[in-house]
C-alpha positions, -999 to +999 in steps of 0.1 A: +000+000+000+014+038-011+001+067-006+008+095-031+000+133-021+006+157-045+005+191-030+012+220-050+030+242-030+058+268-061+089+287-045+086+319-064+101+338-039+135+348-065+124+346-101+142+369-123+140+371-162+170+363-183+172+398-196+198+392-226+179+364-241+145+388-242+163+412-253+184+394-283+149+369-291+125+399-289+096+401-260+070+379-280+091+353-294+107+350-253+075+349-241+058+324-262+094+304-254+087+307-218+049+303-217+051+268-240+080+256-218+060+265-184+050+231-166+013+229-154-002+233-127-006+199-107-034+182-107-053+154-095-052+120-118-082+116-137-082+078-118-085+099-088-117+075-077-103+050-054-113+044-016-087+036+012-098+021+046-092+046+074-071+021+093-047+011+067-042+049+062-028+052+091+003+059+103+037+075+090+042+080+051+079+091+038+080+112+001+094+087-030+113+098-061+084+111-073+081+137-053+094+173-069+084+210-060+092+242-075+079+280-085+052+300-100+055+333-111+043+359-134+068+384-151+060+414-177+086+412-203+085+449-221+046+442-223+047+408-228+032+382-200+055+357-192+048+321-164+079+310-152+075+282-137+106+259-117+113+224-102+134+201-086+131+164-070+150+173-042+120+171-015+117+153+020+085+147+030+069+132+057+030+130+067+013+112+096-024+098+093-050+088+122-082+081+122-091+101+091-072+127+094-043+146+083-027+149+116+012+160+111+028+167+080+071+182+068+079+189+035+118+206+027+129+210+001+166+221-017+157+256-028+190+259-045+184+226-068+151+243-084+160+249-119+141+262-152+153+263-188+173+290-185+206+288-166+206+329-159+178+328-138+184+298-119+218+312-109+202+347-100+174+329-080+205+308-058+227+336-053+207+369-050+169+360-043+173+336-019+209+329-013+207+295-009+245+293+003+233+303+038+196+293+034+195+258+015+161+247+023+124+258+025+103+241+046+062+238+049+050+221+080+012+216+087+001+229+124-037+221+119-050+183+118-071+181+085-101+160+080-098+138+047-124+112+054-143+123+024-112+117+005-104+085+018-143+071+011-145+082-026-144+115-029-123+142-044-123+165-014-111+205-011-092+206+023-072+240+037-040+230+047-026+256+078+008+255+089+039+274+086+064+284+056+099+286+063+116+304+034+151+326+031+156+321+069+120+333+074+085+319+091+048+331+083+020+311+088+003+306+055-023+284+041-027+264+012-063+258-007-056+219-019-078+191-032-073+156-022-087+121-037-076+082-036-067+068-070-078+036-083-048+020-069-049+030-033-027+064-035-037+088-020-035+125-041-036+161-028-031+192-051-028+225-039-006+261-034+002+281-011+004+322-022+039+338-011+046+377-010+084+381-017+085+408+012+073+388+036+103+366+034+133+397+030+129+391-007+126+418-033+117+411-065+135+422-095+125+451-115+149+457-143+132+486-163+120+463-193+115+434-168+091+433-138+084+403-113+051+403-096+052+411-059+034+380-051+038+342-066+025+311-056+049+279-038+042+247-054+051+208-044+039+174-055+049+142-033+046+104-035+040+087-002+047+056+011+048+039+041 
Protein backbone atom coordinates (compact mmCIF):
# COMPACT_ATOMS: atom_id res chain seq x y z
CA UNK A 1 0.00 0.00 0.00
CA UNK A 2 1.40 3.77 -1.07
CA UNK A 3 0.12 6.70 -0.55
CA UNK A 4 0.76 9.49 -3.07
CA UNK A 5 0.03 13.32 -2.11
CA UNK A 6 0.58 15.67 -4.47
CA UNK A 7 0.51 19.11 -2.97
CA UNK A 8 1.21 22.04 -4.98
CA UNK A 9 3.03 24.17 -3.02
CA UNK A 10 5.85 26.81 -6.06
CA UNK A 11 8.93 28.71 -4.52
CA UNK A 12 8.63 31.89 -6.37
CA UNK A 13 10.12 33.75 -3.90
CA UNK A 14 13.49 34.77 -6.51
CA UNK A 15 12.41 34.64 -10.05
CA UNK A 16 14.24 36.89 -12.34
CA UNK A 17 13.96 37.11 -16.17
CA UNK A 18 17.04 36.35 -18.25
CA UNK A 19 17.16 39.78 -19.60
CA UNK A 20 19.80 39.19 -22.59
CA UNK A 21 17.92 36.40 -24.09
CA UNK A 22 14.53 38.80 -24.21
CA UNK A 23 16.26 41.16 -25.35
CA UNK A 24 18.44 39.42 -28.26
CA UNK A 25 14.88 36.94 -29.09
CA UNK A 26 12.46 39.91 -28.92
CA UNK A 27 9.57 40.08 -26.05
CA UNK A 28 7.00 37.94 -28.02
CA UNK A 29 9.06 35.33 -29.39
CA UNK A 30 10.72 35.05 -25.33
CA UNK A 31 7.46 34.89 -24.05
CA UNK A 32 5.84 32.39 -26.18
CA UNK A 33 9.42 30.39 -25.43
CA UNK A 34 8.67 30.70 -21.77
CA UNK A 35 4.88 30.25 -21.65
CA UNK A 36 5.08 26.84 -24.02
CA UNK A 37 8.00 25.56 -21.81
CA UNK A 38 5.96 26.48 -18.43
CA UNK A 39 5.02 23.06 -16.61
CA UNK A 40 1.31 22.93 -15.43
CA UNK A 41 -0.22 23.27 -12.73
CA UNK A 42 -0.56 19.89 -10.69
CA UNK A 43 -3.40 18.24 -10.66
CA UNK A 44 -5.32 15.44 -9.52
CA UNK A 45 -5.19 11.98 -11.76
CA UNK A 46 -8.20 11.58 -13.69
CA UNK A 47 -8.17 7.81 -11.79
CA UNK A 48 -8.54 9.86 -8.77
CA UNK A 49 -11.74 7.52 -7.69
CA UNK A 50 -10.31 4.97 -5.43
CA UNK A 51 -11.34 4.42 -1.62
CA UNK A 52 -8.68 3.56 1.21
CA UNK A 53 -9.80 2.10 4.60
CA UNK A 54 -9.22 4.56 7.40
CA UNK A 55 -7.08 2.06 9.32
CA UNK A 56 -4.71 1.08 6.66
CA UNK A 57 -4.23 4.94 6.22
CA UNK A 58 -2.77 5.15 9.12
CA UNK A 59 0.31 5.93 10.34
CA UNK A 60 3.67 7.50 9.03
CA UNK A 61 4.16 8.00 5.14
CA UNK A 62 7.88 9.06 3.75
CA UNK A 63 7.95 11.25 0.10
CA UNK A 64 9.45 8.75 -2.95
CA UNK A 65 11.27 9.76 -6.13
CA UNK A 66 8.41 11.11 -7.34
CA UNK A 67 8.11 13.73 -5.33
CA UNK A 68 9.35 17.27 -6.85
CA UNK A 69 8.37 20.97 -5.96
CA UNK A 70 9.24 24.21 -7.50
CA UNK A 71 7.85 27.98 -8.47
CA UNK A 72 5.18 29.98 -10.03
CA UNK A 73 5.52 33.30 -11.09
CA UNK A 74 4.27 35.93 -13.37
CA UNK A 75 6.83 38.43 -15.14
CA UNK A 76 5.98 41.38 -17.67
CA UNK A 77 8.57 41.24 -20.33
CA UNK A 78 8.52 44.95 -22.08
CA UNK A 79 4.63 44.23 -22.35
CA UNK A 80 4.69 40.75 -22.79
CA UNK A 81 3.18 38.18 -20.02
CA UNK A 82 5.49 35.67 -19.19
CA UNK A 83 4.79 32.15 -16.38
CA UNK A 84 7.88 30.98 -15.24
CA UNK A 85 7.46 28.17 -13.66
CA UNK A 86 10.61 25.86 -11.72
CA UNK A 87 11.29 22.40 -10.18
CA UNK A 88 13.40 20.06 -8.58
CA UNK A 89 13.13 16.42 -7.00
CA UNK A 90 15.02 17.26 -4.20
CA UNK A 91 12.00 17.07 -1.51
CA UNK A 92 11.72 15.31 1.95
CA UNK A 93 8.46 14.67 3.00
CA UNK A 94 6.93 13.18 5.74
CA UNK A 95 2.95 12.99 6.70
CA UNK A 96 1.31 11.18 9.55
CA UNK A 97 -2.35 9.78 9.29
CA UNK A 98 -4.98 8.76 12.18
CA UNK A 99 -8.19 8.12 12.21
CA UNK A 100 -9.06 10.09 9.08
CA UNK A 101 -7.23 12.73 9.39
CA UNK A 102 -4.25 14.56 8.26
CA UNK A 103 -2.73 14.85 11.59
CA UNK A 104 1.19 15.96 11.09
CA UNK A 105 2.76 16.67 7.98
CA UNK A 106 7.08 18.16 6.77
CA UNK A 107 7.92 18.93 3.46
CA UNK A 108 11.84 20.58 2.74
CA UNK A 109 12.85 21.02 0.06
CA UNK A 110 16.59 22.06 -1.74
CA UNK A 111 15.68 25.59 -2.82
CA UNK A 112 18.98 25.94 -4.54
CA UNK A 113 18.42 22.61 -6.83
CA UNK A 114 15.13 24.32 -8.37
CA UNK A 115 16.04 24.89 -11.86
CA UNK A 116 14.14 26.18 -15.19
CA UNK A 117 15.34 26.31 -18.80
CA UNK A 118 17.26 28.99 -18.52
CA UNK A 119 20.61 28.75 -16.55
CA UNK A 120 20.59 32.89 -15.95
CA UNK A 121 17.76 32.78 -13.81
CA UNK A 122 18.37 29.84 -11.92
CA UNK A 123 21.84 31.24 -10.94
CA UNK A 124 20.24 34.69 -9.96
CA UNK A 125 17.42 32.92 -7.95
CA UNK A 126 20.51 30.82 -5.78
CA UNK A 127 22.68 33.59 -5.33
CA UNK A 128 20.73 36.87 -5.00
CA UNK A 129 16.92 36.03 -4.27
CA UNK A 130 17.35 33.60 -1.94
CA UNK A 131 20.93 32.92 -1.29
CA UNK A 132 20.71 29.49 -0.86
CA UNK A 133 24.49 29.30 0.29
CA UNK A 134 23.31 30.32 3.81
CA UNK A 135 19.56 29.31 3.44
CA UNK A 136 19.53 25.83 1.47
CA UNK A 137 16.11 24.66 2.31
CA UNK A 138 12.37 25.80 2.49
CA UNK A 139 10.30 24.13 4.63
CA UNK A 140 6.20 23.81 4.89
CA UNK A 141 5.00 22.08 8.04
CA UNK A 142 1.24 21.61 8.70
CA UNK A 143 0.13 22.89 12.42
CA UNK A 144 -3.65 22.13 11.91
CA UNK A 145 -4.99 18.27 11.80
CA UNK A 146 -7.12 18.07 8.55
CA UNK A 147 -10.12 16.03 7.98
CA UNK A 148 -9.85 13.75 4.70
CA UNK A 149 -12.39 11.19 5.42
CA UNK A 150 -14.33 12.33 2.41
CA UNK A 151 -11.21 11.65 0.52
CA UNK A 152 -10.36 8.52 1.85
CA UNK A 153 -14.35 7.06 1.09
CA UNK A 154 -14.51 8.20 -2.63
CA UNK A 155 -14.43 11.50 -2.89
CA UNK A 156 -12.28 14.15 -4.42
CA UNK A 157 -12.33 16.46 -1.43
CA UNK A 158 -11.09 20.47 -1.08
CA UNK A 159 -9.18 20.61 2.26
CA UNK A 160 -7.22 24.04 3.74
CA UNK A 161 -4.00 22.96 4.72
CA UNK A 162 -2.65 25.59 7.83
CA UNK A 163 0.80 25.46 8.90
CA UNK A 164 3.87 27.39 8.64
CA UNK A 165 6.40 28.42 5.56
CA UNK A 166 9.94 28.63 6.26
CA UNK A 167 11.62 30.41 3.38
CA UNK A 168 15.11 32.60 3.12
CA UNK A 169 15.63 32.11 6.88
CA UNK A 170 12.03 33.29 7.38
CA UNK A 171 8.54 31.87 9.09
CA UNK A 172 4.84 33.15 8.28
CA UNK A 173 1.99 31.09 8.79
CA UNK A 174 0.26 30.56 5.55
CA UNK A 175 -2.34 28.45 4.13
CA UNK A 176 -2.66 26.37 1.18
CA UNK A 177 -6.26 25.81 -0.65
CA UNK A 178 -5.57 21.88 -1.85
CA UNK A 179 -7.81 19.08 -3.22
CA UNK A 180 -7.33 15.59 -2.16
CA UNK A 181 -8.67 12.10 -3.72
CA UNK A 182 -7.57 8.23 -3.59
CA UNK A 183 -6.71 6.84 -6.98
CA UNK A 184 -7.79 3.55 -8.31
CA UNK A 185 -4.81 2.00 -6.94
CA UNK A 186 -4.85 3.04 -3.27
CA UNK A 187 -2.71 6.44 -3.47
CA UNK A 188 -3.68 8.76 -2.01
CA UNK A 189 -3.51 12.47 -4.10
CA UNK A 190 -3.58 16.09 -2.84
CA UNK A 191 -3.08 19.20 -5.15
CA UNK A 192 -2.82 22.47 -3.85
CA UNK A 193 -0.63 26.12 -3.38
CA UNK A 194 0.24 28.14 -1.07
CA UNK A 195 0.40 32.20 -2.16
CA UNK A 196 3.87 33.76 -1.12
CA UNK A 197 4.55 37.69 -1.03
CA UNK A 198 8.43 38.06 -1.69
CA UNK A 199 8.50 40.77 1.19
CA UNK A 200 7.27 38.85 3.60
CA UNK A 201 10.34 36.64 3.41
CA UNK A 202 13.30 39.68 2.99
CA UNK A 203 12.88 39.09 -0.71
CA UNK A 204 12.62 41.82 -3.32
CA UNK A 205 11.72 41.11 -6.46
CA UNK A 206 13.53 42.23 -9.52
CA UNK A 207 12.49 45.06 -11.49
CA UNK A 208 14.90 45.67 -14.31
CA UNK A 209 13.20 48.65 -16.27
CA UNK A 210 12.00 46.28 -19.28
CA UNK A 211 11.54 43.43 -16.77
CA UNK A 212 9.10 43.29 -13.80
CA UNK A 213 8.45 40.32 -11.30
CA UNK A 214 5.11 40.33 -9.59
CA UNK A 215 5.20 41.12 -5.94
CA UNK A 216 3.38 37.98 -5.11
CA UNK A 217 3.78 34.24 -6.61
CA UNK A 218 2.54 31.15 -5.59
CA UNK A 219 4.86 27.89 -3.82
CA UNK A 220 4.18 24.74 -5.43
CA UNK A 221 5.14 20.82 -4.42
CA UNK A 222 3.93 17.40 -5.46
CA UNK A 223 4.94 14.22 -3.25
CA UNK A 224 4.59 10.38 -3.54
CA UNK A 225 3.99 8.71 -0.19
CA UNK A 226 4.67 5.56 1.10
CA UNK A 227 4.78 3.94 4.13
Amino acid sequence: MRTRTKVIIGIAAGVVVVAGVGVVVGPRLYADAVNGSAAAAPSLSSSAAGTLDAADADGTWKSGTGSYAGYRVHEVLQGQDVTVVGRTKQVAGTVTVADGELSDATVTVQVGTISTPEAARDAYFRDKALQTDKFPTATFHVTKPVDVSSALGGSTQSVTLSGDLTMHGVTKTVQADAQVAVGEDGDVQVAGEVPVTFQDYGVTAPSLGFVTVDPKGSVEFSLDLAK
